[in-house]
C-alpha positions as CSV (number, residue, x, y, z in Angstrom):
1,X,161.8,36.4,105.4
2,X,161.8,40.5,104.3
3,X,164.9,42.4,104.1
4,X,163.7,44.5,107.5
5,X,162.4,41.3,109.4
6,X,166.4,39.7,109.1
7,X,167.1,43.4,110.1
8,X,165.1,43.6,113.6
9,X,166.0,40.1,114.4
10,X,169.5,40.4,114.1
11,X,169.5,44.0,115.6
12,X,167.9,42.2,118.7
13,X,170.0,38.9,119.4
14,X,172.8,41.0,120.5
15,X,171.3,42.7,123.3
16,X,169.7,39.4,123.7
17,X,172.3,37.7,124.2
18,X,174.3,40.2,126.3
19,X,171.5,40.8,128.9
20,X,170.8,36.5,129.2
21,X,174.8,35.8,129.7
22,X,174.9,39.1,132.6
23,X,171.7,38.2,134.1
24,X,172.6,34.8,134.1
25,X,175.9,35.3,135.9
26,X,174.9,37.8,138.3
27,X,171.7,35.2,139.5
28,X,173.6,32.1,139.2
29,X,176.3,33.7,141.7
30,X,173.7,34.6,143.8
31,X,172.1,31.4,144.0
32,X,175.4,29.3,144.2
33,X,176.4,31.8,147.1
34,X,173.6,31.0,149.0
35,X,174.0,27.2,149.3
36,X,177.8,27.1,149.2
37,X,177.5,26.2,152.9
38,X,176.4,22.8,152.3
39,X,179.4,21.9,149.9
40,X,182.5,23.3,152.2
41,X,184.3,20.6,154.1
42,X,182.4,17.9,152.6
43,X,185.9,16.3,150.3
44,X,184.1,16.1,147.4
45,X,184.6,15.6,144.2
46,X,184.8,17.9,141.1
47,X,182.5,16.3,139.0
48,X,180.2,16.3,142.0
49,X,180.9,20.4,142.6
50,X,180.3,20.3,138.4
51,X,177.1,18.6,138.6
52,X,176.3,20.9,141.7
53,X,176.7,24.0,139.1
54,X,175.5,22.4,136.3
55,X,172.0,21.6,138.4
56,X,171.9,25.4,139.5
57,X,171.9,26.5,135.7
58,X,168.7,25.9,134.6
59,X,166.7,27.8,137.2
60,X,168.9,30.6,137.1
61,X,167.9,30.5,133.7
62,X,164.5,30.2,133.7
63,X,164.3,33.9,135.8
64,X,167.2,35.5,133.2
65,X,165.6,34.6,130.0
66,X,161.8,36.7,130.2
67,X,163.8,39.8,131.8
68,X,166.8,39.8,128.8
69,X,164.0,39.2,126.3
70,X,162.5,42.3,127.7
71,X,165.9,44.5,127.9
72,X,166.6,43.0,124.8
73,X,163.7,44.7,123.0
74,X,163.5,48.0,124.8
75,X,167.5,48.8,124.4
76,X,166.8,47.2,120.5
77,X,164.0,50.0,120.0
78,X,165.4,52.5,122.0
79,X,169.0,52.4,119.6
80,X,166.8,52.5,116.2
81,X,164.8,55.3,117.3
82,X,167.5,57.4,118.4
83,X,169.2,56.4,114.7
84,X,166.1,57.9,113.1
85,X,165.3,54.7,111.5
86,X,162.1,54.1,112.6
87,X,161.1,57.5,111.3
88,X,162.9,56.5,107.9
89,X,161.0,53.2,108.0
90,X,157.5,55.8,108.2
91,X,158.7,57.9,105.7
92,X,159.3,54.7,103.2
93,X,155.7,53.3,103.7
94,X,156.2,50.7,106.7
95,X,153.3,51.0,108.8
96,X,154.0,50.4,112.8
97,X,152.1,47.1,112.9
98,X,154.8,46.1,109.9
99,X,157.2,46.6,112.6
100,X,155.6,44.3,115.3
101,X,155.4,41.6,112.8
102,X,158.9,40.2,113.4
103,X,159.1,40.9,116.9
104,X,155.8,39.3,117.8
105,X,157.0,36.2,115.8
106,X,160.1,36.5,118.3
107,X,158.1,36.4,121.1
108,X,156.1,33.5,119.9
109,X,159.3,31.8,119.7
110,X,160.9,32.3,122.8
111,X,157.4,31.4,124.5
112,X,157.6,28.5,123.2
113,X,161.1,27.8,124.1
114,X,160.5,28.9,127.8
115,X,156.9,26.2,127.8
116,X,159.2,23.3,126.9
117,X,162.3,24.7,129.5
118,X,159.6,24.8,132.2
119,X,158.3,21.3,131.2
120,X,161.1,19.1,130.5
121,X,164.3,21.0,131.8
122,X,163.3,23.0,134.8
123,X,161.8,20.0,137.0
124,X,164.1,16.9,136.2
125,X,166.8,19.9,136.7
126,X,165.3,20.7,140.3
127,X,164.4,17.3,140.9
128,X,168.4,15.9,140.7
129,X,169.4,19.4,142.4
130,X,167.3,18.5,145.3
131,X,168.8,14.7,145.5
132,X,172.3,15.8,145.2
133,X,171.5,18.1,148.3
134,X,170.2,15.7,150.2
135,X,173.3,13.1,149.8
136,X,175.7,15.6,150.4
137,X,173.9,16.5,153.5
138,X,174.2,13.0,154.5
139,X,177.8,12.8,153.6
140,X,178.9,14.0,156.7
141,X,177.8,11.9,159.8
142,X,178.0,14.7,162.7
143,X,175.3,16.6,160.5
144,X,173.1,13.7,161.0
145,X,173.6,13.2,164.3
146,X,170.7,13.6,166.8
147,X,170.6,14.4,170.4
148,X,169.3,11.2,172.7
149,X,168.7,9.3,170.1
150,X,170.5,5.9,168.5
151,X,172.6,7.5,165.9
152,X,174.3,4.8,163.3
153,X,177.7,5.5,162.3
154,X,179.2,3.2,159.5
155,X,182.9,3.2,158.7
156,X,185.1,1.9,156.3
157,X,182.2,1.9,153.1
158,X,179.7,0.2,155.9
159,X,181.9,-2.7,156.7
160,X,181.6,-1.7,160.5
161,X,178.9,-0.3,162.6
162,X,179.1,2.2,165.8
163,X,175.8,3.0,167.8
164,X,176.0,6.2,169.2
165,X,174.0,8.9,171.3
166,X,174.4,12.0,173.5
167,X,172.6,13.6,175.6
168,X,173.5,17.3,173.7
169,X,175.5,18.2,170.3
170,X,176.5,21.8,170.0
171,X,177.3,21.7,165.7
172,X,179.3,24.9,166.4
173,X,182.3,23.7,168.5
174,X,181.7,20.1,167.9
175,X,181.2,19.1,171.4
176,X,178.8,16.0,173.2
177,X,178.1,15.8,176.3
178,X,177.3,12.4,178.5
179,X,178.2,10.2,175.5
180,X,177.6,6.4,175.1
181,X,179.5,4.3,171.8
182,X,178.1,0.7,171.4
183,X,180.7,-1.6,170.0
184,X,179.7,-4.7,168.5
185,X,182.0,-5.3,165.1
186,X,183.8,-8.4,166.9
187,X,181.5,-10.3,167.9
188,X,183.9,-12.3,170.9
189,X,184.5,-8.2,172.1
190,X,181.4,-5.7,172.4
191,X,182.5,-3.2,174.0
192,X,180.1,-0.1,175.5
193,X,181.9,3.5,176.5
194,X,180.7,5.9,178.2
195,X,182.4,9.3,178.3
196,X,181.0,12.6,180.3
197,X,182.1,14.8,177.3
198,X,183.7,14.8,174.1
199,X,184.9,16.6,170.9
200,X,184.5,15.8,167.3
201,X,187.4,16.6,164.5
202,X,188.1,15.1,160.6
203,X,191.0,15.4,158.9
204,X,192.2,17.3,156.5
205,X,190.1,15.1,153.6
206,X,187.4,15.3,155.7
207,X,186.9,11.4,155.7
208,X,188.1,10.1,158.9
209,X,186.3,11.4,162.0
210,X,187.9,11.1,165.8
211,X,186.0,11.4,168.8
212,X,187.8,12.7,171.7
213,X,186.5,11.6,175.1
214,X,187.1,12.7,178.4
215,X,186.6,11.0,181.9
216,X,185.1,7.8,180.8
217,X,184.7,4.2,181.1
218,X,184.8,1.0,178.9
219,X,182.9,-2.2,179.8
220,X,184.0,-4.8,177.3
221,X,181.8,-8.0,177.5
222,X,184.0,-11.4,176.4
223,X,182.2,-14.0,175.1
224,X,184.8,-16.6,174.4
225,X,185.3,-17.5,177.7
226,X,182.8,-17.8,180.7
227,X,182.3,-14.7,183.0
228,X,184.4,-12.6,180.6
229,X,184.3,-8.8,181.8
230,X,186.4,-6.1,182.0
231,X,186.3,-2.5,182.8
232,X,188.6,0.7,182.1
233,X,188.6,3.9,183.1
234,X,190.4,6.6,181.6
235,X,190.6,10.7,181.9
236,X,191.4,11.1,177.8
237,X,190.6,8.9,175.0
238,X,190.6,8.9,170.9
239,X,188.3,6.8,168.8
240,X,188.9,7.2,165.1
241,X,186.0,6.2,162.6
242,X,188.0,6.2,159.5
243,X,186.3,6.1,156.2
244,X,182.7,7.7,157.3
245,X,182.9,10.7,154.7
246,X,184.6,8.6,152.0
247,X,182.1,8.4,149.4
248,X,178.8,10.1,148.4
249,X,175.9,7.6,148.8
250,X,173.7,8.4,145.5
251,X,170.3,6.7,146.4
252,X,168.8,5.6,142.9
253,X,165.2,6.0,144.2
254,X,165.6,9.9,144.9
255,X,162.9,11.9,147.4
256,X,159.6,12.4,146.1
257,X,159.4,15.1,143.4
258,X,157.8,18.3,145.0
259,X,155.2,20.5,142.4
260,X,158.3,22.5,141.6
261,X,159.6,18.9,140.0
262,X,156.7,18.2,137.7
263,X,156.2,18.9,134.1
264,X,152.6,20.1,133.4
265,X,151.4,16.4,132.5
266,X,152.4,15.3,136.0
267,X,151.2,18.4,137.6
268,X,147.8,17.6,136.2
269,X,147.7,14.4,137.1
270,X,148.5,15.2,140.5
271,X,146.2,18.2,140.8
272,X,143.0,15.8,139.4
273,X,144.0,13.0,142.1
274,X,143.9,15.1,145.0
275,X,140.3,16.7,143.8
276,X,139.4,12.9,143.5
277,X,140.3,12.6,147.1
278,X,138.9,15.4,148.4
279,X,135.1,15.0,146.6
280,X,135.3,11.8,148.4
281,X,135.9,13.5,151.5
282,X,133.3,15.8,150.9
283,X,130.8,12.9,150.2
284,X,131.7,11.0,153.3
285,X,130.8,13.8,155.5
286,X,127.6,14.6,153.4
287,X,127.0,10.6,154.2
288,X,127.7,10.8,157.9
289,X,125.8,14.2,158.3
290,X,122.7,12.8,156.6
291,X,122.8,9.3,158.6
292,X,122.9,11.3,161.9
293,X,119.4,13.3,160.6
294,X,118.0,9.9,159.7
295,X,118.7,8.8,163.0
296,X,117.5,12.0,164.7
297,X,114.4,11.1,162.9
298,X,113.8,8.2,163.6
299,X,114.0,7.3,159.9
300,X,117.1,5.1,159.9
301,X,117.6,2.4,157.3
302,X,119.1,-1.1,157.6
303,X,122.6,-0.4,157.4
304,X,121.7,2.6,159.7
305,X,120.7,0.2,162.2
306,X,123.7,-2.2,161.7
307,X,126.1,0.5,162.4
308,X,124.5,1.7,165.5
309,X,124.5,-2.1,166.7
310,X,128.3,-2.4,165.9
311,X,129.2,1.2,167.8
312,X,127.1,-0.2,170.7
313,X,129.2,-3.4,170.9
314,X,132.1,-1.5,170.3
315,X,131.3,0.6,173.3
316,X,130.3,-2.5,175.5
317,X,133.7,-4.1,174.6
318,X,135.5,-0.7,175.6
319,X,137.0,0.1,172.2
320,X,135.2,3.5,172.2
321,X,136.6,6.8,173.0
322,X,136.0,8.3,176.1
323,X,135.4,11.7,178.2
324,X,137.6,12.8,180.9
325,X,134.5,11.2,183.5
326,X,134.9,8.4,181.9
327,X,131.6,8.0,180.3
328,X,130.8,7.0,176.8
329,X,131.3,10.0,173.7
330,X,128.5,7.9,171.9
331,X,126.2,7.5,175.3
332,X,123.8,9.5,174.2
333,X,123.8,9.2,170.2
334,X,126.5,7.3,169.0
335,X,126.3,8.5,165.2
336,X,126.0,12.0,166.4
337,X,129.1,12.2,168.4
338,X,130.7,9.7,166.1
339,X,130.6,12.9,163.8
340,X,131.8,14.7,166.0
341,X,135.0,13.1,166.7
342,X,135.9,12.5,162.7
343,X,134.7,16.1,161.7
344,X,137.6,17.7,163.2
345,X,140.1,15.0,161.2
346,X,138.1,14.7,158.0
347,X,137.9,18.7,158.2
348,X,142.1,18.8,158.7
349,X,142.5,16.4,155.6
350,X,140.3,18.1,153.4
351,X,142.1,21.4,154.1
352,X,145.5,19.8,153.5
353,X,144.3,18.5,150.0
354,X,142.7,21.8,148.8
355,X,146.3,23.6,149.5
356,X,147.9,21.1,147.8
357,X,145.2,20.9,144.8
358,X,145.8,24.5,144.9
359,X,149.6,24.7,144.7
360,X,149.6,22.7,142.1
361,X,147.2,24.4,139.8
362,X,149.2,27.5,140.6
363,X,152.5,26.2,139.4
364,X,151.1,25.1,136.3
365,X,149.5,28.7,136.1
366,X,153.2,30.1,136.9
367,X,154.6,28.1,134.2
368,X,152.6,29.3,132.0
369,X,152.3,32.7,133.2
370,X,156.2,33.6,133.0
371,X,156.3,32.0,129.6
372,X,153.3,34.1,127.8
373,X,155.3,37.0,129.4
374,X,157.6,36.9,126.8
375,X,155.4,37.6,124.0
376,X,154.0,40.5,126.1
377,X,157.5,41.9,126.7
378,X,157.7,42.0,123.1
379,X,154.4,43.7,122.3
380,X,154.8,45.9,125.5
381,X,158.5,47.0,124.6
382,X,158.9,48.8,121.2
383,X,156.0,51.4,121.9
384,X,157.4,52.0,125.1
385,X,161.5,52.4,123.4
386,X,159.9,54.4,120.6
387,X,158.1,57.2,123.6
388,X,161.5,57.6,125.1
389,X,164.1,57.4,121.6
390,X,167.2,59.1,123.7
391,X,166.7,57.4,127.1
392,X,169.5,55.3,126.5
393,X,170.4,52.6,129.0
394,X,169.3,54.1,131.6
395,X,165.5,53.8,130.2
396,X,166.0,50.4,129.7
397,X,167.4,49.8,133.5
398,X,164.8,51.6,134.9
399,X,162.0,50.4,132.7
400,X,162.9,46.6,132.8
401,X,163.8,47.0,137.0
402,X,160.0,48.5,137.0
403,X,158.2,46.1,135.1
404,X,159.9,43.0,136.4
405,X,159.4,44.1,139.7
406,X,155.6,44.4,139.1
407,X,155.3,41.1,137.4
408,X,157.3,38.9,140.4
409,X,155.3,41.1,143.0
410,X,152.3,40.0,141.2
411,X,153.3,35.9,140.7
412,X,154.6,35.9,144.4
413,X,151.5,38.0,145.9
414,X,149.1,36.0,143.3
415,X,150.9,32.4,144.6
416,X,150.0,33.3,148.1
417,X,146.3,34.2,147.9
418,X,145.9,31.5,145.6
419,X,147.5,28.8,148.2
420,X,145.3,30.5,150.7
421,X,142.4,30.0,148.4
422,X,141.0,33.7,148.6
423,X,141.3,33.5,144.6
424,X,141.6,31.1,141.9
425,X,145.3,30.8,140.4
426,X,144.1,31.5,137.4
427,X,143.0,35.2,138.3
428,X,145.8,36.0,140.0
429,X,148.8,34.0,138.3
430,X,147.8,36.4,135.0
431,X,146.9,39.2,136.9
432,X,150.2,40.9,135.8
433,X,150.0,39.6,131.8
434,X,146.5,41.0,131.3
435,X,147.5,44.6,132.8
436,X,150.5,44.8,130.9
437,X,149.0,43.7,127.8
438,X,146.1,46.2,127.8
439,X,149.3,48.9,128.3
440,X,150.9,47.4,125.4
441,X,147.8,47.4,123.2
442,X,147.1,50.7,124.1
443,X,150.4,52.2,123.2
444,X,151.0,50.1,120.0
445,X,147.2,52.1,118.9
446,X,149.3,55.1,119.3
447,X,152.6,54.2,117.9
448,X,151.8,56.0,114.4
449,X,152.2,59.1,116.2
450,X,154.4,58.5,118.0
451,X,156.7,58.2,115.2
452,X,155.4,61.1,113.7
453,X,156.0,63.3,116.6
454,X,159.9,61.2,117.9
455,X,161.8,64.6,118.4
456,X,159.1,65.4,121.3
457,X,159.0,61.9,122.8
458,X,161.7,62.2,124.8
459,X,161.8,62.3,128.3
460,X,164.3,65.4,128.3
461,X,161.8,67.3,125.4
462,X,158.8,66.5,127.7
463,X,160.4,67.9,131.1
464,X,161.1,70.6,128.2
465,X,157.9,71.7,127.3
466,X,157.1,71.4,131.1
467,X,159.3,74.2,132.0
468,X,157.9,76.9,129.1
469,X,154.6,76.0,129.8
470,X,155.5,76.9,134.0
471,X,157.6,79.5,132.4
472,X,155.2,81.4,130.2
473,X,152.2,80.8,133.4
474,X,154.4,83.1,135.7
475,X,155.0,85.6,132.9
476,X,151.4,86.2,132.8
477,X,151.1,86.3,136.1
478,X,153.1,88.9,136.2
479,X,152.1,90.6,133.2
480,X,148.4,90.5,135.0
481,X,149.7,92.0,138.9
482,X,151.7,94.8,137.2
483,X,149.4,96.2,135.1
């Protein structure tokens, strides 16, 4: 490794690592924000809150690292080109290409880095971040809770079981309304309550839960003696469920991973099954299609006849779909209409496989989209740094802001006409890459003189050279009225 390759690289890490640790932050607190709601109240632990953060990291991480490789670069460029050392690196010999050299071999490596994040790290992390989600959501019982329905409620770790169900839940004041508690924990005492209204309240650890209910009765059946019964009413009553917020169930099985939980192995996998599936889907309507021409034709073959001769006896046995009259969809041509009915479902299931063919493919575009993008950043930046030498910061804010904002516009406008399958992923997942890349081949071509030429590359000497030229085109014209 050269004397000016150690140089660049370790003129760059700083900025590098500056803009990853800021970006970082200001995303992750951004993201955390958003689902804090789902972790207030809930009495959990700190290692679960740790995990929760530590969960959150990667992703954050995975939109922080292309733009701070980017920022990186620009502000790296923009400081030695202020400095005049690029123009003393032209004066000593080094060609502009000499300069890519190292930064290319930067963004080889940090697309590389990003492949394997977005392979290994990214999904399992979004993956367990999606599980822990889910069993904290189902820490809390009343968040579960469902109006006229059988809700279970288990207290003390599952040792008792309550049945309960209302006809409304308002999750904003914690109020029910006509409520019904099944008791059957002793099994001489099953007890049934019904209340006309009632309130929900935890304690202060948020693990014991008491049910206030008003104007209400209790039947209470008594099996250990014949005719047992008894029955109280009451205007106010408190039924504490101790214990059913007291620990985090974490299910070993999980949910099923989504495509933004899959490596690119799995991804594949997934994305070449549900083709499978939906050529056979295609072939079985080709098949049907076809046996209703035969038919039409009078051209049927053996198993032709044997299916008409089963739908017939299907019909006579009244397992056969029927119109609103009452008469037979198959009275007329039973393979015809039997197409018919199935077209519409086989038509809804291929549609449901080609989106989800398609948002897999995309992903594994995306994936590999945002990683290349760090080796463009690198051949896009130092041109662009080089154009500009006293923008300062400011260049590199506005120029990174710009070109981010084209790229996510591009993955997130690209991701939707892909799903809709109006274009293939792979035209419009590197849509962004392949315009940027012709820019940045274009300006590296002219980066010998632009270095030749640095004191009239800024923006301040062009604006410069815009106001003589507007300057000397009125003095002419009024040179030209006046004489």
């Amino acid at each position: 490794m050269g004397v000016i390759t150690k140089y660049l690289i370790r003129v760059h890490i700083g900025p590098f690592l500056f803009a990853l640790s800021t970006l970082t932050a200001l995303i992750f607190l951004n993201a955390v924000a958003q689902r804090v709601e789902g972790l207030v109240g809930k009495g959990l632990s700190w290692g679960i809150v740790i995990e929760f953060l530590v969960l959150s990291l990667p992703h954050t991480i995975a939109l922080s690292l292309p733009i701070s490789v980017l920022a990186a670069v620009l502000y790296g460029f923009s400081e030695l080109t202020s400095s005049n050392e690029i123009t003393a690196m032209s004066a000593g010999g080094i060609r502009p290409a000499r300069i890519m050299i190292p930064m290319l071999g930067m963004g080889l490596v940090m697309t590389g880095v990003m492949l394997f994040f977005n392979d290994q790290v990214l999904p399992e992390s979004n993956h367990r971040l999606k599980n822990l989600m889910v069993d904290i959501g189902r820490k809390s019982p009343t968040l579960e809770w469902r109006e006229q329905v059988v809700n279970e409620i288990r207290t003390d770790g599952g040792r008792d079981t309550y049945f309960l169900t209302a006809d409304r839940i308002d999750p904003a004041t914690n109020r029910l309304e006509e409520v019904t508690i099944f008791d059957s924990n002793n099994s001489s005492r099953r007890r049934t309550t019904y209340a006309a209204r009632g309130d929900m309240t935890f304690n202060e650890a948020k693990t014991d839960l008491y049910l206030t209910l008003y104007d209400g009765v209790v039947h209470e059946v008594q099996s250990d003696r014949v005719g047992g019964f008894q029955r109280l009413y009451f205007s106010k009553q408190i039924v504490p469920l101790r214990g059913v917020g007291n620990e985090l169930d974490r299910r070993l099985g999980g949910t099923e991973r989504s495509d933004r939980e899959m490596g690119f192995a799995l991804l594949l996998e997934n994305a070449a099954a549900h083709e499978a599936d939906l050529d056979s889907v295609h072939i079985e309507m080709k098949e049907k299609s076809l046996q209703a021409v035969r038919l039409a034709l009078g051209r049927e073959t053996v198993e032709d006849s044997a299916m008409v001769a089963g739908v017939m006896g299907q019909r006579v046995r009244g397992q056969v779909a029927t119109t609103g009259n009452g008469a037979s969809l198959l009275a007329q041509d039973p393979v015809t209409q039997g197409v018919v009915i199935t077209a519409r479902t086989r038509a809804s299931r291929g549609e449901n496989l080609r989106t989800t063919t398609s948002r897999y493919r995309v992903e594994i575009h995306k994936k590999l989209a945002i990683a290349v993008a760090c080796l463009i950043f690198t051949l896009l930046a130092p041109p662009l740094a080089i154009r500009f030498p006293t923008g300062g910061i400011g260049m590199v804010v506005a120029a990174s802001s710009g070109i981010i904002a084209i790229c996510w516009a591009g993955l997130i406008g690209g991701e939707s006409l892909a799903d809709r399958g109006v274009a293939s992923p792979a035209v419009t997942m590197w849509l962004a890459n392949f315009v940027f890349l012709i820019v940045g081949l274009y300006l590296v071509a002219g980066m010998g003189r632009a270095t030749g030429s640095l004191r009239g590359g800024a923006l301040d000497g062009v604006i410069e050279r815009m106001r003589s030229r507007v300057t000397r085109s009125r003095t002419q014209v009024g040179e030209e009225v006046s004489g």
